[in-house]
Structures are given as C-alpha cells and as structure tokens.
N, C-alpha and C positions, 0 to 999 in steps of 0.2 A: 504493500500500500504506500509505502514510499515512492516518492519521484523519481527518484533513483534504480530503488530495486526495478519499477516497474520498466523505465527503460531500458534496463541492462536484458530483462525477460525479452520483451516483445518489440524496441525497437532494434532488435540485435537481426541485421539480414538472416545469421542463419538459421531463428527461431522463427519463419515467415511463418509456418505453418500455426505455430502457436496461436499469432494474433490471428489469423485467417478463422483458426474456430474460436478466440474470443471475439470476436465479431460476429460472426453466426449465432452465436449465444446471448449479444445481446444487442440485436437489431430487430429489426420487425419480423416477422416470419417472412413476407412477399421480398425482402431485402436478401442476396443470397450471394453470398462475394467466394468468389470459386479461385480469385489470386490475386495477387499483390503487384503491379507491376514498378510504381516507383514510391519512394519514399524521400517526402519532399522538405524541406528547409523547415526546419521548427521556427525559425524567425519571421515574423506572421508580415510578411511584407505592406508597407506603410504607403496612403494617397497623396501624404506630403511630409516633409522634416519636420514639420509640428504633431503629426499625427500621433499618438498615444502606441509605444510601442509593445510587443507581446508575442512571448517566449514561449511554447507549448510543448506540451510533452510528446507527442506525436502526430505529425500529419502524414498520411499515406492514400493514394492512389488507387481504384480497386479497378478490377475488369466491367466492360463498359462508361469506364470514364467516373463514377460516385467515389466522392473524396470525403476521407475520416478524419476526424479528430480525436485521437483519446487521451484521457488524462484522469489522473487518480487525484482526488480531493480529500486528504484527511480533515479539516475541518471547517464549521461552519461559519458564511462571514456574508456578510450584507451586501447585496447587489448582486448574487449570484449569478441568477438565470439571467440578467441582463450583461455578464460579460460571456456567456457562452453564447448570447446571441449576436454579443460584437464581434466574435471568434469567428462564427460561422459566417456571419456576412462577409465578413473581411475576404474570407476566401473563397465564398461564395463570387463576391463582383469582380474579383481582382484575376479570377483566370478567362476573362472573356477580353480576348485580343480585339485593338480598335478595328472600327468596321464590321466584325462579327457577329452574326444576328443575334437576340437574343433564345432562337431555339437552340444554341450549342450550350450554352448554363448547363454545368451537370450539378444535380446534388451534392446538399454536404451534410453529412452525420457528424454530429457532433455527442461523443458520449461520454458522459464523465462518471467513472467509478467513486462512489459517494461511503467512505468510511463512519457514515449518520446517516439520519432517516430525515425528509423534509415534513413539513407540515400541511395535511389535506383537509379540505371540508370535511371528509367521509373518512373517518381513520379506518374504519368496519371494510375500507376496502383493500385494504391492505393489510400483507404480513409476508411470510418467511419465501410463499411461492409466487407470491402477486409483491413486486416490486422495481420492479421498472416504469418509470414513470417515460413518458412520450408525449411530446409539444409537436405539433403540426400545424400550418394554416386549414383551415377549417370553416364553412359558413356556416354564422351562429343556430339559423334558425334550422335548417335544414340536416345538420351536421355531414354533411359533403365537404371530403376534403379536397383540398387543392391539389394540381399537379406537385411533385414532387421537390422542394426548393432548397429551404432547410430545415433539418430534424433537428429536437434535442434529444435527447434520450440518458434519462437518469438512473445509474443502478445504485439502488440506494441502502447497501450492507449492514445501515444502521438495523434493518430491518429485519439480517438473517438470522434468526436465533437457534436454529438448529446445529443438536449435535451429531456428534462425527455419523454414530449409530443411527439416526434419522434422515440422513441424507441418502437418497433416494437414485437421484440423475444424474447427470454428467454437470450439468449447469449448479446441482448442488455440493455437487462436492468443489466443481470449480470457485465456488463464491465461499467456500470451506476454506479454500487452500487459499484464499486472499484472504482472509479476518487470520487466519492459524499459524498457518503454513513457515511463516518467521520466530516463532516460536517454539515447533515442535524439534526434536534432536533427531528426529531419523522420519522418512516415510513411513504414513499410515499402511498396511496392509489392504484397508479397503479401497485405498488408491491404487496401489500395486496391482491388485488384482481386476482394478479398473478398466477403461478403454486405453487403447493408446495412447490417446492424446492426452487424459491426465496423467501419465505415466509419463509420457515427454514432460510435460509442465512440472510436475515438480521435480526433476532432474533438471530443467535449466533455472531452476530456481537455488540450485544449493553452488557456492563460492567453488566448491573444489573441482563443478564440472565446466568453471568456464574457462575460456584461454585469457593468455597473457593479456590481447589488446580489450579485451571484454571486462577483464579484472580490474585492469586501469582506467577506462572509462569511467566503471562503476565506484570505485574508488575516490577520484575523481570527481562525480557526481555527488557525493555523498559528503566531499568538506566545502564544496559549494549549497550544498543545505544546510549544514552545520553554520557555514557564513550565516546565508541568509535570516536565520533562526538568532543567531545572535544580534544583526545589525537590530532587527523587529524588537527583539529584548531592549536594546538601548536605545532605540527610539522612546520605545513606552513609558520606559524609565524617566528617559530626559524629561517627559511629555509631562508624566505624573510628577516631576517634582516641581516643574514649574509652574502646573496647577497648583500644587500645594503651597507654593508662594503665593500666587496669587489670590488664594484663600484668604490669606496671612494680613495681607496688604489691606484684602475689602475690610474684614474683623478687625484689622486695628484702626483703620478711618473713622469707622464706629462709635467703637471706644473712645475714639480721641474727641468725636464729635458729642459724646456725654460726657469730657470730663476727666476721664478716668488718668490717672498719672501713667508717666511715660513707664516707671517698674513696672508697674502692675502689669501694662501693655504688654512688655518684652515677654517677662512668665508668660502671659494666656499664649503670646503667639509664637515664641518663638524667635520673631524677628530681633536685631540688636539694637540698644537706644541709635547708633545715628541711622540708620536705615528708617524709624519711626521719626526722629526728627523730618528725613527728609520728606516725607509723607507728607507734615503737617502745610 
C-alpha cells in the first residue's frame, strides 16, 4: 500500500502481467485490457508553466488505445475526488494532437486503491464484497450513461474486513494481500495453493525476488517518502507553533485591554515582557 512498494510491484515492465489482472479486477466488467502496450511518463504533462504540477504513481496504455491511472492512497484528505478528476482530465485532453477530431479521445480510468473506506448516503450498500465505488457521466433523470470519457473508480480497502479463512476469490485474496501481505513472514498456503497469478503477486512482492535495478529503485522510492513525510511533519509543526503565537498575541491584547499587568500577562501567555510591550 505504499507508493513505493506499489511501484516496484506493478510499474516494474516485467510484472506487466500482474497489473494487467489488477486491472481486470478492478474495472468495470465490459472494460477488459488483454495488454499493456506503453507505459507513459508519470509526470502528468502541464497546459502552461503556471499550471499546477502532478506526479503519479502510474500511467499506462492499454490495447485499443484506454489509458490508466493507478495509485495507492493511504490516507484520507480533503479535495479528493476532485484531484482524481484533474488527473484524468489532464490526460484525458492533452493526448488529442492539434487538428485531430474529437472522435480519437480514448478513455481514461483512473483508479485509486483507497487504504479507508469513503463516506455514502446508503452505508447498507456497502461492505467487504460491494466496494468499488464508480463515477461516470451519466443523465440524471434517465440514468443513461454517457459515451465513455473519464472513469473514477475507487477500491476502497477500508472496507475489507475479511479474514484470510473467509476469503473466497481471487479478487479477495488479492485485496488480502494488499491490507497483509507486508506484514506477514512467509506466504499464506491459501495463496500458494491459489491461481497463478496470486502466486506471481506475492512472489514479486517479497525484497529477495527482485533484481538489482528493481531493488534500487524501490529503495530509492522509499527515502523519497520518508523525505516527503518529514518535510509534511515540519511544515505542520512550523504551522502549529505559529498558530500558537498567534493565540498568545490575541489573549494578551485582551488582557492588556482590561488592565491586567504586564507579569500577570507573561505567566497566562507565555509571551516575554518586551514582546507584550510591543503589542501595547
């Protein structure tokens, strides 16, 4: 479920196959991607040098021309589904060469593996085997959808509560092996005894079966998260403590506007008498 692990799995050329059935597993059933043919730039190409830049975990190419995006989301943050739908547009308008009509637009899936569950009108409709959630153009009254433009399509793990022994299909053991799969010490038996393809999956999923340049990539990958997780930290930090002055500052204006002596001030707030002078 990491960004990291996840790339080293499925955007590794020689794991095509892998992603080829995590695709199958979680696209629409009439969506059917039989190969991979390119695997394109994660740097989500921009309309102008001011444009909002955006880094993804994988875009790929399928047969008949339908472009994916997948990306693992460990946690939950505000503005979600409206940056999956800048994701897709992005790459949505930006492969239609000038002059080109607009009947050559292929589709773009955008799917993001959700480590939490979203929030629905109807929670009764969901659980461990109903959890993909699916955005589509659509007319409202009619429910007729639209030709095919962009998808979202949300798998949302928060949701899979089953254990090893309860899992049934291939889709449940595989949404198994993404919540567990990093924490277990050896291969489950009911994997092993599996399909193939969970049997591949969790063999490109353990350190000792990949190669050297796959090693280091993911490596690689992994103190580029660690950055990122720290700069977020001291952001916050910085964030919060300067809120916390600014606390400081209004509560002693207060004070100072009752009266209250500058000691007193310093004790309630913290602040130091000439910082409180300056205030005044």
């Amino acid at each position: 479920m990491s960004d990291a692990g996840f790339k080293a799995v499925f955007a590794y050329r020689s794991n095509k196959d892998l992603l080829i059935g995590l695709l199958n597993h979680l696209l629409p059933e009439d969506v059917v991607v039989k190969d991979i043919v390119e695997y394109c730039d994660r740097e989500q190409q921009q309309d102008t040098v001011e444009s909002k830049r955006a880094v993804l975990d994988l875009i790929c190419r399928g047969d008949g021309g339908k472009q994916f995006i997948v990306e693992v989301q460990q946690e939950f943050y505000r503005d979600f589904f409206q940056r999956l739908v800048y994701y897709g547009s992005g790459v949505y308008h930006l492969t239609l060469d000038s002059g080109a009509a607009y009947g050559m637009l292929r589709p773009v899936y955008v799917i993001s593996i959700l480590n939490h569950k979203l929030a629905h009108k109807d929670e009764s409709q969901w659980d461990s085997d109903n959890l993909i959630a699916r955005y589509e153009f659509m007319e409202t009254r009619t429910k007729e959808l639209a030709v095919p433009t962009i998808s979202i399509n949300l798998a949302e793990l928060g949701r899979f509560t089953k254990r090893l022994e309860e899992c049934e299909s291939e889709r449940d053991y595989l949404f198994y092996w993404f919540l567990h799969g990093g924490t277990l010490e050896s291969i489950p038996e009911e994997i092993e005894r599996g399909s193939g393809y969970l049997r591949d999956l969790a063999k490109a999923t353990e350190l000792a079966s990949m190669d050297k340049d796959q090693r280091l990539q993911f490596e690689s990958e992994i103190m580029n998260e660690i950055d990122r997780i720290y700069q977020l930290d001291e952001k916050f930090r910085e964030g919060r403590e300067e809120g916390a002055r600014e606390n400081s500052v209004s509560v002693a204006k207060k004070l100072i506007g009752k009266g209250i002596s500058i000691d007193v001030i310093a004790e309630c707030t913290g602040l130091s008498i000439d910082e409180i002078n300056q205030i005044q």
